[in-house]
C-alpha angles and dihedrals in degrees: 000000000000117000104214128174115209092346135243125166099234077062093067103094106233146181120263104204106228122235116253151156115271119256136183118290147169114260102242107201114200121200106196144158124222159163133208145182128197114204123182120234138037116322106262116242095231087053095058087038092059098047097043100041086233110313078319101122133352130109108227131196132183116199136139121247119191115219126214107230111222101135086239122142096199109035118066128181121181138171097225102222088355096289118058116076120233132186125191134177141184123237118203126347129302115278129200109255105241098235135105099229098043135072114176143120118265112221132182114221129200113201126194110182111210098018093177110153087022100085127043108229112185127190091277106053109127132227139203123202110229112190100198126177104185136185127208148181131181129222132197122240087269097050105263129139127265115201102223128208134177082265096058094030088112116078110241119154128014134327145052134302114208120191134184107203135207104202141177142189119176095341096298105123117220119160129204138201119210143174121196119183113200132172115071111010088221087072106042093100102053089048099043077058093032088060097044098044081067098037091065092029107061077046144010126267106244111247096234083063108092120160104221123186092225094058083047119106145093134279098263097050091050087056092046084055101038110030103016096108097031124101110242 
């Protein structure tokens, strides 16, 4: 739990991820289910308010992730805080998620960390620098609530992460929403529902918090849209 006082996000207490060498490591592959929403700006305090009940719950974590440019939608790669590979792909096609408050596309991720020898990488490959700082809480398949800790950060079983990010590039502030069921792929959909059902209702969604299909998509294909033409 984080006790915050007239929240901000820069007030959760959160884990900086030290640098360090690589080391050998087993490849974890996530198989997970999620939707997401990009909105410019920064992040409203009635919106962190409401996901957060106040500073009551909520893990938070700042860190900095470099993204491969490639223009691509359904391919990411991502150096989580700037040294661990990562590799994630879409599989299908986006699908409209079935429920009434929320419009967004519905995409299935594949996630290899750490994905080295996977990805070529050559000498001009380009790279873009994402400060996060990201909230999150966990639900059961049935909605309720999972206290996280840095020991439980990882997903591992059955239900549904949502996060609330900070992020920066370039010093131009956006901020997402997201929700990413993950466990047995049968059941994503009931706990993807399942997750957002309590989070509205333990407390109103503030009015200002639409869920438009135009602001919906991952991480890569915000990228593609935003950063695709810049120099990094």
């Amino acid at each position: 739990m984080v006790d915050v006082a007239g929240p901000s996000i820069s007030q959760f207490e959160s884990r900086q991820e030290p640098s360090s060498q690589s080391t050998t490591r087993d490849v974890v592959v996530d198989l997970t289910s999620e939707l997401r929403w990009f909105f410019e700006g920064p992040l409203p305090d009635d919106v962190l308010r409401w996901f957060t009940h106040d500073g009551a719950t909520g893990l938070a974590e700042t860190r900095r992730d470099s993204y491969r440019l490639d223009g691509q939608a359904d391919i990411g790669v991502k150096r989580r805080y700037e040294t661990i590979l990562e590799l994630k792909l879409r599989e299908g096609p986006t699908l409209p998620f079935p429920h009434r408050d929320l419009g967004g596309q519905l995409e299935v991720w594949r996630r290899w960390s750490p994905a080295d020898g996977m990805i070529f990488l050559g000498p001009d490959t380009r790279w873009l620098d994402v400060e996060k700082t990201v909230v999150k809480r966990r639900f059961t398949p049935d909605g309720e609530e999972v206290e996280l800790t840095e020991q439980t950060r990882a997903m591992s079983g059955q239900g549904c992460d949502a996060e609330i990010a900070v992020i920066s590039v370039r010093h131009q502030p956006t901020w997402t929403f997201a929700l990413a069921a993950f466990g047995p792929t049968d059941d994503h959909l009931s706990s993807l529902t399942a997750a957002w059902d309590t989070l509205v209702a333990v407390r109103s969604l503030p009015r200002r918090l639409p869920f438009p299909w135009a602001n919906s998509c991952g991480y890569p294909e915000w990228m593609a849209r935003r950063y695709h033409d810049c120099e990094p």
